[in-house]
C-alpha positions as CSV (number, residue, x, y, z in Angstrom):
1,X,-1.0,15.5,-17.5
2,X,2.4,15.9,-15.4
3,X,3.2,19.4,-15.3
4,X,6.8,20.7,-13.8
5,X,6.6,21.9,-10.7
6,X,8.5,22.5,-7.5
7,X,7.7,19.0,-6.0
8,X,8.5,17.7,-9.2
9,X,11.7,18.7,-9.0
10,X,12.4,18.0,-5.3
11,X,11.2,14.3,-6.7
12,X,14.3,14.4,-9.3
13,X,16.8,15.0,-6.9
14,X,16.1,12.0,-4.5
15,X,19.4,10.2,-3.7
16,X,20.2,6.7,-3.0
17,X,19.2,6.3,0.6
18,X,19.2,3.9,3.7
19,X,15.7,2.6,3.3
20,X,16.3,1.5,7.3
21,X,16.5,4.7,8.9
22,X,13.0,6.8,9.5
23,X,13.1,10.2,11.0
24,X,14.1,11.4,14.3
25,X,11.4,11.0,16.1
26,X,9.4,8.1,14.9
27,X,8.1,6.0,17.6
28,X,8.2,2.2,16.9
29,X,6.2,-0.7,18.6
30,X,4.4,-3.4,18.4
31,X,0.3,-3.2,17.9
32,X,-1.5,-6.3,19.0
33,X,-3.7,-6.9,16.0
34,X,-5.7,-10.1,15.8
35,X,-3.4,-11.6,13.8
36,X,-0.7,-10.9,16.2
37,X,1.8,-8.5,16.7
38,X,2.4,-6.4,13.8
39,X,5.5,-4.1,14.2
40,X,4.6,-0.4,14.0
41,X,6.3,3.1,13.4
42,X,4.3,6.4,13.8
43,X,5.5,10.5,13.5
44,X,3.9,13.6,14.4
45,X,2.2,15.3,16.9
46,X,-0.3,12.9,19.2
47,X,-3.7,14.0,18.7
48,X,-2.8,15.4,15.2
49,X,-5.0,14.4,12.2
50,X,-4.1,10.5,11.6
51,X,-3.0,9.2,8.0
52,X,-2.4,5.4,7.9
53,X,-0.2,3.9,5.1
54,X,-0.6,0.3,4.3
55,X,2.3,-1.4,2.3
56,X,1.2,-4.5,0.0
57,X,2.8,-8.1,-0.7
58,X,6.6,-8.3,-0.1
59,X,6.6,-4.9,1.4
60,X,6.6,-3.3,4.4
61,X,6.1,0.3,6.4
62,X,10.0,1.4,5.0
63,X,8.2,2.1,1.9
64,X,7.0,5.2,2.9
65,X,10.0,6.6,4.9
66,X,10.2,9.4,2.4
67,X,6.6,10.1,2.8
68,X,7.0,10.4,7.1
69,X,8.8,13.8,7.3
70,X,6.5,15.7,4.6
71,X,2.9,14.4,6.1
72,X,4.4,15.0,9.7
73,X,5.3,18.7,9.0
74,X,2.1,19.5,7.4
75,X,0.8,18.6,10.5
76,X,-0.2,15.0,10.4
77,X,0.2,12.4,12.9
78,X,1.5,9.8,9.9
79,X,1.6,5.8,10.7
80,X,2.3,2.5,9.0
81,X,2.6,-0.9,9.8
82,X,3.9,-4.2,8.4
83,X,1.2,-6.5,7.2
84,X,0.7,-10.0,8.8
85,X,3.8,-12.1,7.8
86,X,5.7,-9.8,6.3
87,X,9.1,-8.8,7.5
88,X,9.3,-7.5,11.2
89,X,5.6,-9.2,11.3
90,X,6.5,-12.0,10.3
91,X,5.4,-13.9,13.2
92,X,1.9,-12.5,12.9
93,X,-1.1,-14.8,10.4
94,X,-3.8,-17.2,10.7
95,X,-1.9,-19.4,13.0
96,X,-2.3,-17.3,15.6
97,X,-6.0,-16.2,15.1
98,X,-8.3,-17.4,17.8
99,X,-9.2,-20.0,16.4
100,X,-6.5,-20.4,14.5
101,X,-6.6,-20.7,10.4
102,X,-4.5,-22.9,7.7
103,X,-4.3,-19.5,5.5
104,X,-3.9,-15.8,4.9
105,X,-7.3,-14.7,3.8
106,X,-8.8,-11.0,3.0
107,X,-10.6,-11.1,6.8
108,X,-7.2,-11.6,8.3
109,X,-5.8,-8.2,6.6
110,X,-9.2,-6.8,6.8
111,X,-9.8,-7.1,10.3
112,X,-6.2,-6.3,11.5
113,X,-6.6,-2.5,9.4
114,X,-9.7,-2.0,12.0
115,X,-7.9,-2.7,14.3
116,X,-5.2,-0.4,13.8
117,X,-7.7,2.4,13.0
118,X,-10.0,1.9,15.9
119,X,-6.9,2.4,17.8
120,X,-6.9,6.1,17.6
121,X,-9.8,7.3,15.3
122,X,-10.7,7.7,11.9
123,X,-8.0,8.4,9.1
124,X,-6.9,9.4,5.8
125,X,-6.3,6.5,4.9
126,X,-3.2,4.9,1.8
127,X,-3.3,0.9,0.8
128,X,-1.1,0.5,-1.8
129,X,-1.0,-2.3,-4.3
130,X,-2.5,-5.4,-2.5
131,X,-3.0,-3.1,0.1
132,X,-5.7,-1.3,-2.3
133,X,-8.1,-3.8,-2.2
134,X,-7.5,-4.5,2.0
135,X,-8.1,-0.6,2.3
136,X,-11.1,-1.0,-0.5
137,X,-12.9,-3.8,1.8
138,X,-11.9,-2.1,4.7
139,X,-13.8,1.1,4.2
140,X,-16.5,-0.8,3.0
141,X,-17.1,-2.7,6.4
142,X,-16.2,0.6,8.5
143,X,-16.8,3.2,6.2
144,X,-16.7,5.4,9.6
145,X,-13.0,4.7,10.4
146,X,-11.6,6.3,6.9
147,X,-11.3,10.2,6.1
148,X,-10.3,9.9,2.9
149,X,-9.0,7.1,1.0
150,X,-5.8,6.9,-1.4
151,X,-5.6,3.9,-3.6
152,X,-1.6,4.0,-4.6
153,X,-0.5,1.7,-8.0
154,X,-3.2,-0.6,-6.8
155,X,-5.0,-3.1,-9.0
156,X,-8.0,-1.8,-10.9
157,X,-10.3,-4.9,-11.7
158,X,-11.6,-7.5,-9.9
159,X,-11.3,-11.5,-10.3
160,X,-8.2,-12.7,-11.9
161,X,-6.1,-8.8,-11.8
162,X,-2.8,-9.8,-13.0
163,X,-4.7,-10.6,-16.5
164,X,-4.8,-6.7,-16.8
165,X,-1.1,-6.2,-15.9
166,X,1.4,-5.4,-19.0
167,X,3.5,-8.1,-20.7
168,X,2.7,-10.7,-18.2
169,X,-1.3,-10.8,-18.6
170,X,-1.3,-13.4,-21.2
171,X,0.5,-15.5,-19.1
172,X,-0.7,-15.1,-16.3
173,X,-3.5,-17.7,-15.6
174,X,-1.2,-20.8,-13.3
175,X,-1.1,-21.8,-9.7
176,X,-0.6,-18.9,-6.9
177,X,2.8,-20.2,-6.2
178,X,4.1,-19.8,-9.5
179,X,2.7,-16.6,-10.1
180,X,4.5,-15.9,-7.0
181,X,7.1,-17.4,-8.0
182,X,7.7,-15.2,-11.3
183,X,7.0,-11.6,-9.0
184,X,9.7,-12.7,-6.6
185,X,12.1,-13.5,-9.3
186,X,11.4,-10.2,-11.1
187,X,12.0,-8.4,-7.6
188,X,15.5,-10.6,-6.8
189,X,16.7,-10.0,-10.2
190,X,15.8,-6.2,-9.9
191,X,14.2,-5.9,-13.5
192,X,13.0,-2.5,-12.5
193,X,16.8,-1.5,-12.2
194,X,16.5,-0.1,-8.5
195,X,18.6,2.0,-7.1
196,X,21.7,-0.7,-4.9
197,X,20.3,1.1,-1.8
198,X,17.2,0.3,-2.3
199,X,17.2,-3.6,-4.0
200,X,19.6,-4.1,-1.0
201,X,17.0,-3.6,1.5
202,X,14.4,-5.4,-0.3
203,X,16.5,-8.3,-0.6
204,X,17.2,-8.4,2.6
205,X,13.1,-8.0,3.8
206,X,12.5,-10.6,1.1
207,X,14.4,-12.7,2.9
208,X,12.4,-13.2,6.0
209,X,9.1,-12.6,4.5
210,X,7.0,-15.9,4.6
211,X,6.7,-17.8,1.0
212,X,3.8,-19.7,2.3
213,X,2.1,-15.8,3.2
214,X,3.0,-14.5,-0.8
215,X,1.5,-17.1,-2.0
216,X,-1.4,-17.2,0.0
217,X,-2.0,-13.6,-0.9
218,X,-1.2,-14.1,-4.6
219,X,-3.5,-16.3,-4.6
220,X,-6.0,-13.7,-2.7
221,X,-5.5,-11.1,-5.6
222,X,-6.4,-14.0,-8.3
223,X,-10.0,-14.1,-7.2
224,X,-10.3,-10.4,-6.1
225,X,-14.1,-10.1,-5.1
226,X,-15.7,-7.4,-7.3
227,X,-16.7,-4.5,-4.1
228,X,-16.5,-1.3,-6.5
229,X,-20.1,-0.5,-6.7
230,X,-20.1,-0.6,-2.7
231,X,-17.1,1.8,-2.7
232,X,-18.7,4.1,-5.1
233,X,-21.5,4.2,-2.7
234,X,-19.4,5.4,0.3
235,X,-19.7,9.6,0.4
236,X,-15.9,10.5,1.1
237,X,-12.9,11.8,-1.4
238,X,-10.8,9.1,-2.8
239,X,-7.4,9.4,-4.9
240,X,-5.9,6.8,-7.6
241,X,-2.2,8.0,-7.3
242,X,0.1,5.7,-10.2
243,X,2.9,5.9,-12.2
244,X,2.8,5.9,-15.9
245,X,5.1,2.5,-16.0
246,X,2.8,1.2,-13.3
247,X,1.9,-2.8,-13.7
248,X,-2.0,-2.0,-15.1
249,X,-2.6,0.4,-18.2
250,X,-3.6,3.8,-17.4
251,X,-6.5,3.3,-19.1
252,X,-7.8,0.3,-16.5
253,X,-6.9,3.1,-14.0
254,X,-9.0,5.8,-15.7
255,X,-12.1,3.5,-15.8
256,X,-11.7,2.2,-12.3
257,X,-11.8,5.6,-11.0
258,X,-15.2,6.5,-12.8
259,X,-16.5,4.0,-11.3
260,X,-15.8,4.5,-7.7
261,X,-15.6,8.2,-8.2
262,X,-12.1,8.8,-7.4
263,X,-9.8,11.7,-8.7
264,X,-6.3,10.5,-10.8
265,X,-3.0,12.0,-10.3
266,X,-0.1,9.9,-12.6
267,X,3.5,10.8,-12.1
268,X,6.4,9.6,-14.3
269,X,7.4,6.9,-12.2
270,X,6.8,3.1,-12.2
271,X,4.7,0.9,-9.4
272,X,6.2,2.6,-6.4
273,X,5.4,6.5,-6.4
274,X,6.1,6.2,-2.8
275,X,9.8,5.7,-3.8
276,X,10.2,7.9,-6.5
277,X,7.4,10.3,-6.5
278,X,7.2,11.6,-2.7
279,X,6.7,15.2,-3.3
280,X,4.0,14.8,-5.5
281,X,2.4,12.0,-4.1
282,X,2.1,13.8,-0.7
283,X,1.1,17.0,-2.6
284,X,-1.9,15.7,-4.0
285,X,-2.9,13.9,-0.9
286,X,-2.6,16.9,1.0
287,X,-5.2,18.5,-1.7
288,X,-7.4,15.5,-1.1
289,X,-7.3,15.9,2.9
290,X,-8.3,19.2,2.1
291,X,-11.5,17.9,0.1
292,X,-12.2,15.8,3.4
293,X,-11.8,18.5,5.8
């Protein structure tokens, strides 16, 4: 149960902010991932311990600006990424894979996270939504690249997982591209009342971001292999970190966890803790780093 506490409070106080701007300090480039080049930003001391964050569908490495400055001064060297054909990667995806493929598939996320983490050593390592189920297959092919893993509002089932997510479930069995199509209209017409900061910059993201990409990886999360048992099997501390409004019951959460033997920590927040739940998010990964160490 959520419990008041300082970070709690530092959460409540969160203004409306320039999603654009990162800390002083944060290095940007390009990483040359299989894929292709995927744009890059990365804080904190070279050499510190590494913590990789991995935005899902239609987002991008902005979503964890507020997360930069608190994992950089507890002394992590903190790094994210955007995914293949998403925002300033959006020249990046199977087109440009050697040889070159008609679609976004899970190898093509898969095997541009291994790349990013075998350039500089194991991590703790964050995938959230989508991204839960890259960072999921991930570990389970390099189990030796990951620290710690943090699965953040991610989906908790296999096969078909929007049939688990609220209101929509029922409704929720047509093609990828209208399934994509209903997401992108609920994110354009900013049903989660987002802050105009904010919905501003996602707008303007979603504007660039490939349609032919989100509905490839739509499509991806509509027959999610089922990988749990081999996740359960892998001997390192994992984290389900989700709000209480978040798209799939707490209670799929809860039994997703038992299975892969991962802790919970819910926040009174929606699908984005990242956003709205900084403090405690980084709090609770800091206590599972801890468990790692």
């Amino acid at each position: 149960m959520t419990t008041i506490d300082d970070a709690l409070e530092r959460d409540q106080g969160i203004p409306d902010l320039d999603w654009h701007v990162f800390p002083a300090g944060t290095e940007r480039d390009t990483f040359p991932a299989p894929s292709g080049g995927l744009a890059r930003v990365r804080l904190g001391d070279d050499g510190a311990p590494r913590v990789v964050l991995v935005p899902g569908v239609v987002g991008s490495k902005e979503d964890f600006v507020l997360l930069f400055p608190l994992l950089a001064a507890a002394g992590y060297r903190v790094e994210s990424y955007d995914i293949a054909g998403h925002y300033e990667s959006v020249g990046a995806g199977p087109q440009q894979l050697d040889p070159p493929r008609a679609s976004y598939d899970y190898p093509l996320f898969i095997d541009d996270l291994i790349a990013v983490l075998e350039d500089g050593g194991p991590a703790h390592v964050l995938g959230y939504s989508f991204a839960g189920l890259v960072t999921e297959l991930a570990l389970v092919a390099r189990p030796d690249l990951f620290r710690s893993l943090t699965l953040m509002a991610a989906p908790p089932a296999t096969g078909q997982v929007f049939r688990g997510v609220k209101h929509i479930g029922p409704i929720s069995d047509m093609t990828p591209h209208r399934a994509a199509g209903l997401i992108l209209w609920g994110i354009r017409y900013n049903l989660n009342r987002t802050p105009p900061g904010r919905i501003a910059f996602v707008r303007e993201r979603l504007a660039v971001t490939g349609r032919d990409c989100i509905d490839d990886v739509v499509g991806l999360m509509m027959a999610t292999p089922d990988f749990a048992d081999d996740v359960a099997a892998i001997d390192i501390p994992k984290l389900i970190a989700v709000g209480e409004h978040d798209l799939w019951p707490q209670a799929q959460h809860d039994e997703y966890a038992a299975r892969i033997g991962a802790r919970v920590a819910t926040y009174v927040t929606g699908h984005a803790p990242c956003e709205t739940a900084p403090h405690q998010l980084v709090r609770d990964m800091l206590q599972l780093f801890a468990a790692a160490a």
